[in-house]
C-alpha positions as semicolon CSV with decimal commas, in nm:
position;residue;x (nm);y (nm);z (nm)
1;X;-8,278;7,539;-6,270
2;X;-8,137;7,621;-6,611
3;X;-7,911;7,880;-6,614
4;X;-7,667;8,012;-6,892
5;X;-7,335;8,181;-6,824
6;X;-7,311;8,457;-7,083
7;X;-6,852;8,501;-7,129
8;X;-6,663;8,174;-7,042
9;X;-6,322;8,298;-6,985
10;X;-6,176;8,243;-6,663
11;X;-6,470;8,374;-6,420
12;X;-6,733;8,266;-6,627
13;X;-6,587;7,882;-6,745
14;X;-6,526;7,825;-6,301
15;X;-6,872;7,978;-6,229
16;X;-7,060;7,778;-6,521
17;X;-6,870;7,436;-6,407
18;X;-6,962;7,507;-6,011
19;X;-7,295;7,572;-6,078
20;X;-7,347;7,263;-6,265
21;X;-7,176;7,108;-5,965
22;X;-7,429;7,210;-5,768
23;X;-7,721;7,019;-6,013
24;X;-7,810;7,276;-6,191
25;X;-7,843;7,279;-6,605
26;X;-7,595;7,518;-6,725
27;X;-7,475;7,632;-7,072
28;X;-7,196;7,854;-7,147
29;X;-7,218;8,074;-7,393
30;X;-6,916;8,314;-7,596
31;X;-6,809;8,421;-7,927
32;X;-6,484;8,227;-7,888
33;X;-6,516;7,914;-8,063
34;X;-6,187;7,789;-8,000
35;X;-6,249;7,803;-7,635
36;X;-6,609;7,668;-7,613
37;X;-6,453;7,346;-7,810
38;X;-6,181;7,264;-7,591
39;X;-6,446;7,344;-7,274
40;X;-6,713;7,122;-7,430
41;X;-6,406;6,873;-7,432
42;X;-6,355;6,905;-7,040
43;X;-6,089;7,127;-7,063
44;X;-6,031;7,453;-6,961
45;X;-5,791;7,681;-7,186
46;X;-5,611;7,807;-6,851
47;X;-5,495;7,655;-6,573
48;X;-5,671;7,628;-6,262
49;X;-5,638;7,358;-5,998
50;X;-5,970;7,125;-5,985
51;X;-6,154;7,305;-6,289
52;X;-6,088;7,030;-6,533
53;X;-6,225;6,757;-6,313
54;X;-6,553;6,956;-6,260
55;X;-6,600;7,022;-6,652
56;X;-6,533;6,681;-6,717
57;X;-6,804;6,592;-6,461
58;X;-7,016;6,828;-6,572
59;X;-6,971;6,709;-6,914
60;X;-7,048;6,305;-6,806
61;X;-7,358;6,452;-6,639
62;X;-7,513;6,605;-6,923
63;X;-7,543;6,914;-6,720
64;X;-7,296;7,136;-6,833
65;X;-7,300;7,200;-7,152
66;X;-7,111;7,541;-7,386
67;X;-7,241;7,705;-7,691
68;X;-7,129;7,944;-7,945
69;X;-7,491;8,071;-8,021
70;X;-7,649;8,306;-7,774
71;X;-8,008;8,092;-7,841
72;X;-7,887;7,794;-7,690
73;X;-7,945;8,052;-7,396
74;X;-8,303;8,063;-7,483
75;X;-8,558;7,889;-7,195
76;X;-8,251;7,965;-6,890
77;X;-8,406;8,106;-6,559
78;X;-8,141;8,297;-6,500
79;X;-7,844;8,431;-6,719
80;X;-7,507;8,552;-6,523
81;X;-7,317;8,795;-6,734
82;X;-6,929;8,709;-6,721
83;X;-6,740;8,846;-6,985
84;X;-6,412;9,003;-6,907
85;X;-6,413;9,411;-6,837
86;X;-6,021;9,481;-6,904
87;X;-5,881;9,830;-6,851
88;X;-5,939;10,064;-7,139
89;X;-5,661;10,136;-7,429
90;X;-5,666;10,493;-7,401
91;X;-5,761;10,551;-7,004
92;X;-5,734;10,332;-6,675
93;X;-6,126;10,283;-6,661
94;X;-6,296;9,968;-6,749
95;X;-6,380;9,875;-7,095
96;X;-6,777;9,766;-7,081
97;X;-6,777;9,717;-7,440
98;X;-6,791;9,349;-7,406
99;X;-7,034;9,362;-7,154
100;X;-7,232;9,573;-7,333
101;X;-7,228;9,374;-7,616
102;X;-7,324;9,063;-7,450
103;X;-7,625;9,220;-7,287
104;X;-7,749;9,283;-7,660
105;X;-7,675;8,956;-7,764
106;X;-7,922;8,793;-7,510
107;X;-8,152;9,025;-7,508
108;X;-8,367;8,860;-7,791
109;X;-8,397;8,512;-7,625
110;X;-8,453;8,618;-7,302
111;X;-8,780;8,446;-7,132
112;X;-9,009;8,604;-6,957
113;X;-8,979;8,682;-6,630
114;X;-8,620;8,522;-6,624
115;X;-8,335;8,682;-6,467
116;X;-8,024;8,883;-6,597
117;X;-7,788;8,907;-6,319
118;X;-7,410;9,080;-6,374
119;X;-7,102;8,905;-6,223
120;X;-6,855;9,103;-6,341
121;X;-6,649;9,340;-6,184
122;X;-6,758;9,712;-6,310
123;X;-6,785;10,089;-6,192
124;X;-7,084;10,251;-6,049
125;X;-7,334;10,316;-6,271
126;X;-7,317;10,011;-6,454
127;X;-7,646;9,883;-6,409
128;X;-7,849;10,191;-6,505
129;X;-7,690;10,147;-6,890
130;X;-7,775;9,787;-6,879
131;X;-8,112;9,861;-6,738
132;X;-8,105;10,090;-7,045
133;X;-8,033;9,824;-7,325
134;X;-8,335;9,616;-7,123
135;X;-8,562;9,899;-7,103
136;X;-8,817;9,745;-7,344
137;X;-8,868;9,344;-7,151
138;X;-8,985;9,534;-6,821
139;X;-9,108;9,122;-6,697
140;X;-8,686;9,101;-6,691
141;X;-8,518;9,110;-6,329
142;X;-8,170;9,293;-6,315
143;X;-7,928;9,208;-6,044
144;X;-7,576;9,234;-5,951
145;X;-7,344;8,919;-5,793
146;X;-6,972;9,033;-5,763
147;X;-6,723;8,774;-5,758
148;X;-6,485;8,708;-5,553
149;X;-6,248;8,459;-5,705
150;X;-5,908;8,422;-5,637
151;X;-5,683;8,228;-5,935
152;X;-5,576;7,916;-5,784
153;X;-5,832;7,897;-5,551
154;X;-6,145;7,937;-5,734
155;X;-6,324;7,660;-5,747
156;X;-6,293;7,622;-5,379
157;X;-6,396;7,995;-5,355
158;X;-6,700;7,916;-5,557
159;X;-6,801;7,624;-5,382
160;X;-6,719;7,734;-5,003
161;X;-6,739;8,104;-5,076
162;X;-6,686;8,366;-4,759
163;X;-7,016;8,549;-4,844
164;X;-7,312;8,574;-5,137
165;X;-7,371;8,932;-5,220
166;X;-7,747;9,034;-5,420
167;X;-7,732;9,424;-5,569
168;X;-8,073;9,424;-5,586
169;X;-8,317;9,713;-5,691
170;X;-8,425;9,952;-5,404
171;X;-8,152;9,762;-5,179
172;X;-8,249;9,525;-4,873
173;X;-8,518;9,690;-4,723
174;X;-8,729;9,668;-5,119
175;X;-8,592;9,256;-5,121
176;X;-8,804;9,184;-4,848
177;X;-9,117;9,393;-4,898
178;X;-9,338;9,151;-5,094
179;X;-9,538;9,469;-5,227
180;X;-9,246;9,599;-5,451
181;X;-9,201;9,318;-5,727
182;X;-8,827;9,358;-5,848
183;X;-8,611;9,350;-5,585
184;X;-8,809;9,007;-5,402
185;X;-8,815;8,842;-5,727
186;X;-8,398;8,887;-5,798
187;X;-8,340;8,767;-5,454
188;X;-8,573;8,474;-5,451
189;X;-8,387;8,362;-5,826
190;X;-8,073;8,408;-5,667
191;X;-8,177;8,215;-5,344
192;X;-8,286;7,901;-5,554
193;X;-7,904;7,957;-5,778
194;X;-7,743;7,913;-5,468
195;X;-7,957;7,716;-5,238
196;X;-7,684;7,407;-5,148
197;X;-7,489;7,703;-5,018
198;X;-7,700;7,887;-4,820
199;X;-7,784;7,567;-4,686
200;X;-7,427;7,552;-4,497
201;X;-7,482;7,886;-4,340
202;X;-7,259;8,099;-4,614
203;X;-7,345;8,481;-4,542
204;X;-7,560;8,663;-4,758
205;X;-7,576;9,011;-4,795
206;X;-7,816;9,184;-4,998
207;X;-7,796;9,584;-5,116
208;X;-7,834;9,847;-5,352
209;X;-7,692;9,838;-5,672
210;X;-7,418;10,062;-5,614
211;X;-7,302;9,926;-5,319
212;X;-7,263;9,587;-5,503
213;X;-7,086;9,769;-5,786
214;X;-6,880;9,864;-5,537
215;X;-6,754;9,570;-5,306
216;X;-6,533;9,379;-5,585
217;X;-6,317;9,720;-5,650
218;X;-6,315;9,808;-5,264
219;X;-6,216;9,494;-5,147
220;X;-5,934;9,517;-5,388
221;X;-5,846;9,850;-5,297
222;X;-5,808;9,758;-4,947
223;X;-5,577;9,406;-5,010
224;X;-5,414;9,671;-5,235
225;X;-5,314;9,905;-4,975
226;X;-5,223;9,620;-4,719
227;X;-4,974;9,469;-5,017
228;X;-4,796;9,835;-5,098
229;X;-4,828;9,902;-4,739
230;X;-4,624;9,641;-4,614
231;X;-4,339;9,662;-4,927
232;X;-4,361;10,011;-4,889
233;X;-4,190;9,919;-4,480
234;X;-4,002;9,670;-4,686
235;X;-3,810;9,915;-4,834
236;X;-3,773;10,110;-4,507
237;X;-3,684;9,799;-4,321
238;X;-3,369;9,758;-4,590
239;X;-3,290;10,160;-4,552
240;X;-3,258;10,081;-4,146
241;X;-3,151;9,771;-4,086
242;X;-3,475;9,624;-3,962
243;X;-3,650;9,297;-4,082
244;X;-3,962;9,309;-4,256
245;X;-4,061;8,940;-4,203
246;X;-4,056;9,026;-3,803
247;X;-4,225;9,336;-3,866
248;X;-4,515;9,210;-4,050
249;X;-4,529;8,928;-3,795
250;X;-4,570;9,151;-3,505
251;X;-4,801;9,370;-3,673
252;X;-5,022;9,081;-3,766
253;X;-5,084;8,972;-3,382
254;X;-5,282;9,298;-3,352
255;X;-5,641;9,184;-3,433
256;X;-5,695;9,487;-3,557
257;X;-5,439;9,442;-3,822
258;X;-5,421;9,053;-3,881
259;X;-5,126;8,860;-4,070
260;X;-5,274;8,814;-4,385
261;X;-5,134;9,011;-4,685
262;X;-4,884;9,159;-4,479
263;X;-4,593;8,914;-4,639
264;X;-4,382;9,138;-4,807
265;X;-4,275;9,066;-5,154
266;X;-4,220;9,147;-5,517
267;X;-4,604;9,311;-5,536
268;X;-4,895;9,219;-5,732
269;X;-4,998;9,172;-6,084
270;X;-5,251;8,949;-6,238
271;X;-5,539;9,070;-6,458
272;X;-5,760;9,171;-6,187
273;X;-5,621;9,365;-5,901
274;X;-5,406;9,661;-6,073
275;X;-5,688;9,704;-6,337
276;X;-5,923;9,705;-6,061
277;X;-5,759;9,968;-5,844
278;X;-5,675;10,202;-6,171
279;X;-6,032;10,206;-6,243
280;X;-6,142;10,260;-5,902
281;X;-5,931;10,565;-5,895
282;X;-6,095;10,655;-6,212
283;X;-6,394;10,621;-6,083
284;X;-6,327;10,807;-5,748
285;X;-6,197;11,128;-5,926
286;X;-6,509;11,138;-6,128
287;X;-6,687;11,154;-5,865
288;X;-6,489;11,398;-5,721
289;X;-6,305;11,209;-5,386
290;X;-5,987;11,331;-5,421
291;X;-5,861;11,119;-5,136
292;X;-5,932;10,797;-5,309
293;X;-5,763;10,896;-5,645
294;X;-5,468;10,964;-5,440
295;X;-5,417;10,705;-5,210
296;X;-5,480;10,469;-5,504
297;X;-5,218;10,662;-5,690
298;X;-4,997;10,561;-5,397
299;X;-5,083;10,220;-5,358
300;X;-4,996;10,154;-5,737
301;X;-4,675;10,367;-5,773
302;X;-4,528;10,138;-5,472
303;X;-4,719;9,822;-5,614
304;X;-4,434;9,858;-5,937
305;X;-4,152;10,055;-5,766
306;X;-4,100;9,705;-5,591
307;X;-4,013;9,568;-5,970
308;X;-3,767;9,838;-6,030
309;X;-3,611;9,769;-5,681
310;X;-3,615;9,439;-5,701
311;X;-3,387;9,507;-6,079
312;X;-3,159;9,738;-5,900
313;X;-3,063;9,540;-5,624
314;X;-3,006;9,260;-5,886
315;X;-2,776;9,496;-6,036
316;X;-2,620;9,582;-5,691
317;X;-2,572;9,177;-5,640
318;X;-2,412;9,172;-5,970
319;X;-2,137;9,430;-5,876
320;X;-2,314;9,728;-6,028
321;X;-2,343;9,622;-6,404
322;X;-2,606;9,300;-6,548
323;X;-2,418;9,340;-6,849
324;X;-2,333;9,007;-6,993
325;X;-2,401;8,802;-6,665
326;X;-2,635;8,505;-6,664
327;X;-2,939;8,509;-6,494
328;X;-3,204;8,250;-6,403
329;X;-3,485;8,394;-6,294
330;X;-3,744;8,124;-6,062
331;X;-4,140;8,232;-6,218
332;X;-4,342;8,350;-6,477
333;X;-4,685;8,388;-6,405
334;X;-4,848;8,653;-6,178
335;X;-4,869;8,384;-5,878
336;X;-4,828;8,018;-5,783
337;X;-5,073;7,789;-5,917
338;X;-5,192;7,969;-6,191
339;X;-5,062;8,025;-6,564
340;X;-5,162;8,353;-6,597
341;X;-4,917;8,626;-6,697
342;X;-5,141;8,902;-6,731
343;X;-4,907;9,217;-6,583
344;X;-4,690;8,951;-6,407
345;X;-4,405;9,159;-6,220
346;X;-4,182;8,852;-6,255
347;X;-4,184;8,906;-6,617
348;X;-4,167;9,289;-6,548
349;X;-3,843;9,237;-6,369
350;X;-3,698;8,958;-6,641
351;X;-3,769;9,260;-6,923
352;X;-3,573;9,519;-6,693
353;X;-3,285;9,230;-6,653
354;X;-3,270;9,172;-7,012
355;X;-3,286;9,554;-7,139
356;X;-2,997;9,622;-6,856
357;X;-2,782;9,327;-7,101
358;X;-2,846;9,048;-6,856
359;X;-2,853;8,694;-7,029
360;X;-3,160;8,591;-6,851
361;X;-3,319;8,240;-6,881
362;X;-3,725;8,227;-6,712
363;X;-3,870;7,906;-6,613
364;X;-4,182;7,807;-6,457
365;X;-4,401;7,472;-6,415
366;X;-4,695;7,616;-6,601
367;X;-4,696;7,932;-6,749
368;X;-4,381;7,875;-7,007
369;X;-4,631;7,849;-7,291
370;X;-4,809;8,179;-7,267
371;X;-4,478;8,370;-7,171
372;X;-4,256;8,249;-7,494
373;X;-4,535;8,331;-7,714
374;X;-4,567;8,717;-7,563
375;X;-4,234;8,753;-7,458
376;X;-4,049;8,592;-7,753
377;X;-3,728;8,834;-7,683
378;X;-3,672;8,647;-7,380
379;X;-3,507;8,283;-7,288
380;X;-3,720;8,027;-7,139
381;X;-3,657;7,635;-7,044
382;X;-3,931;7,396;-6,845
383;X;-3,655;7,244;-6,702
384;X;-3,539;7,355;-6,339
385;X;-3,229;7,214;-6,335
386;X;-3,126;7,338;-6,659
387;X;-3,246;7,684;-6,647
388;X;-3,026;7,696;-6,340
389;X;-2,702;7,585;-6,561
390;X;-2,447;7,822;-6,540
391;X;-2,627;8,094;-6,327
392;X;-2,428;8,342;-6,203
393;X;-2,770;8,500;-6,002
394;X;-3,108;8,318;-5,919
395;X;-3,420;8,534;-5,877
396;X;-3,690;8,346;-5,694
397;X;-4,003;8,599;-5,856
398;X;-4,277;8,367;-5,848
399;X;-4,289;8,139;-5,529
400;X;-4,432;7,814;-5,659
401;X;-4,407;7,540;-5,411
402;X;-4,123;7,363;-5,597
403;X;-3,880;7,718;-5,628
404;X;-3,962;7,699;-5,191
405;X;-3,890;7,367;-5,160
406;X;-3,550;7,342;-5,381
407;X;-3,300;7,181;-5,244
408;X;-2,986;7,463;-5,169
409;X;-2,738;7,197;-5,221
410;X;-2,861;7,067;-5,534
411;X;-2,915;7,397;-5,701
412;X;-2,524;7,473;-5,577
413;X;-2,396;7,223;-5,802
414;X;-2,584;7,361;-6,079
415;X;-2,479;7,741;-6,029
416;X;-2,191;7,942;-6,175
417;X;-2,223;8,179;-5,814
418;X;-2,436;8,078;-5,534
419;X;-2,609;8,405;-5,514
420;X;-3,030;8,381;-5,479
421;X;-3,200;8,750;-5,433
422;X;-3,570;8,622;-5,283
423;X;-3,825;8,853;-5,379
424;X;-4,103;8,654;-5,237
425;X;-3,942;8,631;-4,888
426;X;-3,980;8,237;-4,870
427;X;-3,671;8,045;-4,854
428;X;-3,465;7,921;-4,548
429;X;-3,226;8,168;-4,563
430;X;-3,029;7,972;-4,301
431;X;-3,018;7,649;-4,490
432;X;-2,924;7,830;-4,801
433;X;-2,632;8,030;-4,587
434;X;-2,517;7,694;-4,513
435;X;-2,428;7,599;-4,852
436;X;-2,268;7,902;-4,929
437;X;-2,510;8,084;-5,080
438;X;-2,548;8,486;-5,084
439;X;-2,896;8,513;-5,002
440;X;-3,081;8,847;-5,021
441;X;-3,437;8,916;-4,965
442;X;-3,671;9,238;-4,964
443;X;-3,705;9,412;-4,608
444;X;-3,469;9,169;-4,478
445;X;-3,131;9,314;-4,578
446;X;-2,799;9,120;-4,719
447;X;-2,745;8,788;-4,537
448;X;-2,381;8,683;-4,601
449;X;-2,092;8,590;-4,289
450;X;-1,914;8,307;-4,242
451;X;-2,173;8,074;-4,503
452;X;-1,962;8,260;-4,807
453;X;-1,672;8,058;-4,699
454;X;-1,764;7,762;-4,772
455;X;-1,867;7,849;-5,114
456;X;-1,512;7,866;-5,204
457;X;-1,416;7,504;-5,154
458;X;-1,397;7,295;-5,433
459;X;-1,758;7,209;-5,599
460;X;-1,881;7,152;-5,958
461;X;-1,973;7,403;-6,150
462;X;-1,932;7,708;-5,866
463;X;-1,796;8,021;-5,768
464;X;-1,725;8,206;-5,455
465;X;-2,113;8,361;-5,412
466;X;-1,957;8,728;-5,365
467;X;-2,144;8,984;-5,560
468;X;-1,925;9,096;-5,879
């Protein structure tokens, strides 16, 4: 088929490359010229593990190709709108002026009888105003197919997705009754899109419009909850002397429950999941479930409490005052393997540091770039080893394989104080006891004993790791 992939930021530039995996012809289309060059390169502006190698194939192929003009979209079966729907400047809705705007911009060289299916994640009601702007091509098919990408792992989550979801109109019971036109003829375009998948048994689900609307936010909502919920017992866990790690560990061998996203930690950020959950609430209170709006009120208000927590007790470790000390702090971006920084609580905390007088020095293996250039006030160095110089506190805020795997007795040598506060909850807290460090984590309470001891023999470059 020929498709075009309307917005090639980061869901639209994966989906556009996958589908052209797949053997289909695919052209991406936005207003960003900048970024359709260095895609029609084989490069994608953002990191993302594997992308790059499928552009690049995609680009030897012949069947991927990205445009700046919306009539290169002309003669395309199908068109998947992707642009970005950010969180309003004056509310915590979604903006859908992009969307909007690239609904328009098709419209004219849309063929008939082709497809215009939505991707992007949106409130109820969202179809009906694009149904609006396509009120005069009646031939056109309108359909909704959330996505459910997750940065770092989205090309494998577009290729071995957990399920295909159709909003189609009148909802499953219309998709299969051959009489009622629309809703067959979205599901039988979508069926030949993703026909090598269905082909390995991937679920499918198809449904109404506003249940499709509403899967993206709600499945947010819920990994939401389950992240505040379990750094919400993190903080009770530190209040009573229990460990959080344990907790969540028992917890998780209840089926019912299940381990994942029960890892307490420093919270979540990104550009997806907090807007997502502020607009659901939005979105709830319109329509007038009060329950929602609160508990996602909740959720959120714990979701950044962790950040000022995770400042204080830096404070605490630091004898009550950041003023003037040094501090390295281990990530940038939002989460491992990605270089986004979009509301990145590492950064969060480094800004609190930093206001409080802290010296404080960032690094991270991939996101240094796009943090200098919007945080310009603060330090940052590439290097590991040299943004641990002098350190007289290491916060691990981002845990990248390399900040899990560093070696305690390296880093020692490196260190003014051998004091690490773990916000992630990953290290071996044991080994780094060993080599006299002062290790403190979230929910699991102030590990010191006998291991400060040897942090006060003779070593280059180190202190005693005693708070103060």
């Amino acid at each position: 088929m020929k498709i075009s992939v309307i917005g090639c930021g980061y869901l639209g530039a994966v989906h556009a490359a996958t589908l052209a995996s797949m053997g289909h012809t695919v052209v991406g289309i936005d207003v960003d010229a900048a970024k359709v060059e260095q895609l029609a390169r084989g490069f994608a502006p953002f990191f993302e593990p594997g992308l790059d190698e499928l552009l690049q194939d995609g680009r030897t192929t012949g069947r991927l190709t990205f445009s700046t003009d919306f009539a290169d979209a002309a003669g395309a079966e199908v068109h998947f709108l992707c642009v970005g729907t950010p969180q309003s400047k004056t509310s915590d809705g979604a903006d859908l002026s992009y969307l909007l705007a690239a609904t328009e911009s098709v419209l004219p060289h849309l063929g008939p009888h082709s497809a215009v299916v939505g991707k992007s994640t949106v409130p109820v009601g969202t179809v009906d105003v694009l149904a609006g702007i396509l009120s005069g091509r009646p031939d056109v098919l309108l359909g909704w197919n959330p996505e459910f990408l997750r940065q770092g792992t989205a090309v494998k989550d577009s290729l071995v997705p957990d399920r295909l979801v159709y909003g189609v109109p009148g909802g499953n019971a219309a998709a299969f009754d051959r009489t009622s036109g629309a809703g067959p003829g979205v599901t039988a375009a979508l069926d030949a899109v993703y026909e090598p998948l269905l082909r390995t048994g991937i679920p499918r689900l198809v449904c109404n419009f506003a249940t499709a609307e509403l899967i993206k936010s709600a499945s947010n909502a819920y990994l939401a909850t389950k992240v505040s919920f379990i750094n919400a017992m993190a903080e009770l866990c530190d209040a009573s002397g229990a460990d959080v790690t344990e907790l969540g560990e028992a917890m998780g061998l209840d089926p019912r429950i299940g381990s994942r996203y029960l890892h307490a930690g420093l919270g979540f950020g990104g550009g997806c999941l907090p807007k997502d959950i502020r607009s659901f609430r939005t979105q709830a209170a319109a329509l007038g479930v009060g329950s929602v709006d609160d508990w996602m009120g909740t959720v959120d208000a714990i979701n950044l409490g962790q950040r000022s927590r995770t400042a204080d007790i830096a404070r605490q470790l630091c004898g009550g005052s950041l003023a003037g000390r040094t501090v390295t702090v281990l990530g940038a971006a939002f989460k491992p393997d990605t270089d986004d920084i979009r509301d990145s609580p590492a950064l969060d905390v480094a800004l609190q540091l930093a206001e409080a007088g802290a010296h404080v020095t960032v690094t991270d293996p991939k996101a240094i770039n796009n943090a200098w250039m919007r945080y310009p006030q603060l330090r940052f160095e590439a290097c590991t080893n040299r943004a641990l110089e002098g350190a007289e506190l290491v916060l691990l805020l981002t845990e990248w394989d390399e900040y899990r795997s560093l070696s305690p007795e390296d880093a020692g040598t490196l260190v003014r104080r051998r004091t690490v506060l773990d916000a992630r909850n990953v290290l071996d807290a044991a080994a780094w006891q060993a080599e006299g460090w002062t290790v403190r984590g979230l929910g699991t309470g102030l590990t010191t004993g006998a291991a400060v001891e040897v942090a006060g023999h003779g070593r280059s470059g180190s202190e005693a790791s005693q708070p103060g």
